[in-house]
C-alpha positions in Angstrom: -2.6 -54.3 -75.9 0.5 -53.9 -74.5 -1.3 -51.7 -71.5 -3.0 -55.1 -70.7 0.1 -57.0 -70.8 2.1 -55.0 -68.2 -0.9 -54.6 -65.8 -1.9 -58.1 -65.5 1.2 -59.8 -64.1 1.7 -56.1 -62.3 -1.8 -57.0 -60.1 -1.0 -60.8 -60.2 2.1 -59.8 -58.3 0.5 -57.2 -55.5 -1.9 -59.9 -55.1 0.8 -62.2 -54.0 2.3 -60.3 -51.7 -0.8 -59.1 -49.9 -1.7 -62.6 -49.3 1.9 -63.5 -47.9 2.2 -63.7 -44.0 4.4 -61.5 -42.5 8.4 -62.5 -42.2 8.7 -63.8 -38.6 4.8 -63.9 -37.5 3.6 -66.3 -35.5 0.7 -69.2 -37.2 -1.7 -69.2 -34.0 -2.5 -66.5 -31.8 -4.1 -68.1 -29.2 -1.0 -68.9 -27.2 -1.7 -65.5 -25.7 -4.5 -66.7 -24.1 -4.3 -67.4 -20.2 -2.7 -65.5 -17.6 0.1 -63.8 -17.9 2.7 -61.7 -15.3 4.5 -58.7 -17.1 6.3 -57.1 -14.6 6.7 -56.8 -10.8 8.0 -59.4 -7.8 6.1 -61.6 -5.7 7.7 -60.4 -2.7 6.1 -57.9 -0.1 6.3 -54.9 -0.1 6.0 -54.0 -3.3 8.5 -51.1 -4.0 8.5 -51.6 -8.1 4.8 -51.3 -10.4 3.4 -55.1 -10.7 1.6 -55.3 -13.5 -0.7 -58.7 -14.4 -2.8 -59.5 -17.1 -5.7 -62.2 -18.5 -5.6 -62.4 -21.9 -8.8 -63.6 -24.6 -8.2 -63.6 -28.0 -10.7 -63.8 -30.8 -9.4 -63.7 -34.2 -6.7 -61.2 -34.4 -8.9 -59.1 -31.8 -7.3 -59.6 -28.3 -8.7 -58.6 -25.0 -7.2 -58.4 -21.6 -8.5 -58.1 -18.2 -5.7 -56.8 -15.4 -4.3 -55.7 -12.4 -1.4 -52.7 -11.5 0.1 -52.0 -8.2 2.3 -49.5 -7.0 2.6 -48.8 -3.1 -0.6 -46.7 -2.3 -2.5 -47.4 -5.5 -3.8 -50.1 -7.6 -6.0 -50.5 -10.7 -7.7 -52.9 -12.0 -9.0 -52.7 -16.1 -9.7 -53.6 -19.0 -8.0 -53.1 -22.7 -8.8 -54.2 -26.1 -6.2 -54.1 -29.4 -5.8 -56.0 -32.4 -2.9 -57.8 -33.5 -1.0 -56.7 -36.9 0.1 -59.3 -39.4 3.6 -59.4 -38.1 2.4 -60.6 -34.7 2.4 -57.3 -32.9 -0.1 -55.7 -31.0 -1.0 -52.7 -28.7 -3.9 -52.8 -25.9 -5.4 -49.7 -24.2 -8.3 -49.2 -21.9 -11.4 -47.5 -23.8 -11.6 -43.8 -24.5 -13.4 -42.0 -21.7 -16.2 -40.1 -21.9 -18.0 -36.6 -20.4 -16.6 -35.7 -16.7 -13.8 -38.2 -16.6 -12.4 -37.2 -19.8 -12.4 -33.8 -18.6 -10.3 -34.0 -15.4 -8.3 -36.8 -16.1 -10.0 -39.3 -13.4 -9.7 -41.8 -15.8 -7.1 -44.8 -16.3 -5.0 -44.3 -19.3 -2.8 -47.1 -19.9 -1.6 -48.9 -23.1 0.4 -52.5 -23.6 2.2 -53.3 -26.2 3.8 -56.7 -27.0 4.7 -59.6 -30.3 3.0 -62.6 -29.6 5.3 -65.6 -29.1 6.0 -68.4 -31.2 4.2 -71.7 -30.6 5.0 -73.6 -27.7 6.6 -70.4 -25.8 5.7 -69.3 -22.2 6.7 -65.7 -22.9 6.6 -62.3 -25.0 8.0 -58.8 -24.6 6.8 -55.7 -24.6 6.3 -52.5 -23.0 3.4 -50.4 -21.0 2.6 -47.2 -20.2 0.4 -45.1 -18.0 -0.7 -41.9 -18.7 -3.0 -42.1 -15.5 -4.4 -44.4 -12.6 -7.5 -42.2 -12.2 -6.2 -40.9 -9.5 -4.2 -37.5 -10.0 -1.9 -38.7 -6.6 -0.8 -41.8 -7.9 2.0 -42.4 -10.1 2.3 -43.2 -13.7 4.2 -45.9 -14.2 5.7 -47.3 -17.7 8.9 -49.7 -18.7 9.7 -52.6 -20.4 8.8 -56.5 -19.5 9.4 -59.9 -20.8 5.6 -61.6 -20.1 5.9 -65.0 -18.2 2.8 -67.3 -18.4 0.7 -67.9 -15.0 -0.3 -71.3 -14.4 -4.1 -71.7 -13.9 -5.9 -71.2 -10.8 -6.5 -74.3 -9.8 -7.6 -76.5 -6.9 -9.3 -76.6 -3.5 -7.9 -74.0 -0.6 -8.4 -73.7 2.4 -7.7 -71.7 5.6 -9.6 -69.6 8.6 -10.2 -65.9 7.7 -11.0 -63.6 10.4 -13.5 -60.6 10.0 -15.8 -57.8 10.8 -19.6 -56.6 11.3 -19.4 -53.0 10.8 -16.5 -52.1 13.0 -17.1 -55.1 15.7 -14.8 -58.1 15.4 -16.7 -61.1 14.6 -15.7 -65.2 15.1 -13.3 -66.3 12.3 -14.7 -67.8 9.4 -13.5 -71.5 7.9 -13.7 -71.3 4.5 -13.1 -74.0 1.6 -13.4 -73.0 -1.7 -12.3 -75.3 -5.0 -11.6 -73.1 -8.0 -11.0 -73.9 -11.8 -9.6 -71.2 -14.5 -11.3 -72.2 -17.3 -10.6 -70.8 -21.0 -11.2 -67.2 -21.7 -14.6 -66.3 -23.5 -16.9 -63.4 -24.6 -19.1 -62.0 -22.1 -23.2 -62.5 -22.1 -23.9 -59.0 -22.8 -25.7 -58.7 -19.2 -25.1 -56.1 -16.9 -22.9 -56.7 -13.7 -24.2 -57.6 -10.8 -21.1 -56.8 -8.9 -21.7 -53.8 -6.2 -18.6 -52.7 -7.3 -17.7 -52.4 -10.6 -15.8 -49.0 -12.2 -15.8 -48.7 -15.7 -12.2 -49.4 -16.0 -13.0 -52.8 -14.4 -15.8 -53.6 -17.8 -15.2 -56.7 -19.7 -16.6 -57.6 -23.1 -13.8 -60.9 -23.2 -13.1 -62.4 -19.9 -11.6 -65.6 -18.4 -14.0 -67.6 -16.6 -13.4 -68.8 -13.1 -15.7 -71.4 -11.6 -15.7 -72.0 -7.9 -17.5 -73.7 -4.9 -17.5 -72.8 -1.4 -18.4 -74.0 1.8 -18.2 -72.1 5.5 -18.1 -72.9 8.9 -19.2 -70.0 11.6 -21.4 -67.6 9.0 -24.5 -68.4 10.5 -26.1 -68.2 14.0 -25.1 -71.9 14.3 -21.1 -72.2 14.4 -21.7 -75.9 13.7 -23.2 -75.2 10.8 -22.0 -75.0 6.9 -23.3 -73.3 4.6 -22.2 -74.3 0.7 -22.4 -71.8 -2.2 -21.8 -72.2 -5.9 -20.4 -68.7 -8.0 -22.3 -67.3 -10.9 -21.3 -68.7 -14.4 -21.2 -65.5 -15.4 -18.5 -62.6 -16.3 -18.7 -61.6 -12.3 -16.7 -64.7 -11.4 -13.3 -64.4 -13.9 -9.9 -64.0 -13.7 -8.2 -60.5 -13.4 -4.3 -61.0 -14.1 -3.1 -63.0 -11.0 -6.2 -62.3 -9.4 -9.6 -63.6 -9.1 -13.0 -62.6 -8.4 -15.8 -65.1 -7.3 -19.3 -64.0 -7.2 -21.8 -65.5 -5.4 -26.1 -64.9 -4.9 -27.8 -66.2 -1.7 -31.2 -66.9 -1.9 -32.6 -64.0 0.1 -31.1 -61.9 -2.3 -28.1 -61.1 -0.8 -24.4 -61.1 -2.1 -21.6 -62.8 -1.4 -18.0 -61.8 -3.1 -14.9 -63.6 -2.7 -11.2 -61.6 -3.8 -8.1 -62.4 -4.1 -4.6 -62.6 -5.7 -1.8 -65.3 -5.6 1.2 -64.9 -2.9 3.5 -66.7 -5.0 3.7 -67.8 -8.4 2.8 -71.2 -8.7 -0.3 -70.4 -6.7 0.3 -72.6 -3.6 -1.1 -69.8 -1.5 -3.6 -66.4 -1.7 -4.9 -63.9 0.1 -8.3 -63.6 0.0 -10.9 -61.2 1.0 -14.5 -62.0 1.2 -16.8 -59.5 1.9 -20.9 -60.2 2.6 -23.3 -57.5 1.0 -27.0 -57.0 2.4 -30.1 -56.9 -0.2 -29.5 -53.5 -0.8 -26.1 -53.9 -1.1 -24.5 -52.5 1.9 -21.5 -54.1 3.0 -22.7 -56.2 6.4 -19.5 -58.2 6.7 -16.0 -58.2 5.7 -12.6 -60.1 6.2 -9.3 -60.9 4.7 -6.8 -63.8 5.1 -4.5 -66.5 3.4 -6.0 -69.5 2.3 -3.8 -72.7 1.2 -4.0 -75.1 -1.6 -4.2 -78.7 -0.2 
């Protein structure tokens, strides 16, 4: 008898305390959701590592989608992490596997961060890169406090001149409306990008929806021709920049790339590049485009 009256308030107790939220951790975790800028300047060129990242989060399981530069490299990923009970978390792309494990061609890079308190529009935390794939580019790491990005949002517009093969073509006019919508899990289907590295995998992404319409594609300069992106993980957000995928109806592809010049997103540069049915890259270009 008296085993059974220690033990009972003994369990009542651990139970208590297993069910108490952590001192100090935030009630909602989706305030990590969006876009966020960790470290790095907007200005050009870039002498310090910019580091930007999209952010899904699904329970306590968050997912981010992003973007690091340094001058002569740049990386784009994906990392995964969960976030402990006192609001804390660490991301890191996926494991590799066979050859790229081997020889180190693969990105290693982990992000570690709290997530704010309701309401804020930033979070601290630290990265670290073990590797960029690329045994001639650095490995960056430090500290950051994470400002939020607003959405990507709006119609811009601007003339973008470009190639066929390595003959100069007529410049392209190009109007494209774009909405950042809130981040989701992927459809499980398989990318229809031409170019897609594993680091650049998504299982969470944040949508980006987009139309565009251009004048001097076609054999008519008069002529415009309007396309809408795929609803689908090809066309997302990537940290502050964004990828719009589009299918023509002969089978042929249609990509347009970018990132924001400045923070609010007034301006980007884009690149748009036009691939043949077999995927062959017919046509390419790369210019600023302006919100209006």
């Amino acid at each position: 008898m008296r085993t059974n009256l220690v033990c009972v308030p003994f369990v009542f107790f651990s139970c208590l305390c297993l069910a108490s939220p952590a001192q100090g951790a935030p009630e909602d975790y989706s305030v990590l959701n969006g876009s966020w800028d960790l470290a790095g300047g907007w200005e050009a060129p870039q002498q310090e590592p910019r580091l930007t990242l999209s952010i899904g989060v699904d329970g306590n399981n968050v997912y981010g989608d992003g973007d690091l530069q340094v001058p002569g490299c740049g990386l784009s990923f994906s990392v995964v992490g969960q976030i402990a009970s006192d609001g804390t978390f660490v991301l890191n792309i996926g494991e590799p596997v066979g050859v790229r494990a081997d020889n180190n061609t693969f990105p290693s890079l982990s992000i570690r961060g709290r997530v704010p308190a309701q309401g804020s529009t930033e979070w601290a935390g630290s990265f670290n890169t073990s590797s960029m794939g690329n045994g001639e580019c650095p490995t960056p790491s430090g500290e950051f406090v994470a400002s939020q990005l607003p959405p990507l949002e709006g119609t811009y517009s601007g003339t973008i001149p470009f190639s066929v093969g390595s003959a100069p073509g007529m410049p392209l006019s190009i109007s494209v409306n774009m909405t950042q919508s809130i981040p989701t899990s992927m459809d499980g289907g398989e990318s229809s990008s031409p170019e897609v590295s594993p680091a650049a995998r998504v299982s969470h992404y944040v949508p980006l929806s987009g139309t565009m319409t251009i004048s001097g594609f076609t054999d008519v300069p008069s002529q415009d021709i309007t396309l809408r992106a795929v609803e689908d993980h090809n066309s997302r957000m990537q940290g502050d920049e964004f990828i719009l995928f589009f299918r023509l109806g002969d089978g042929s592809l249609m990509m347009l790339t970018g990132s924001k010049a400045d923070p609010s997103g007034q301006t980007v540069l884009a690149s748009i590049s036009y691939f043949g049915k077999d995927q062959g890259l017919l046509v390419s270009g790369m210019g600023n485009l302006t919100r209006r």
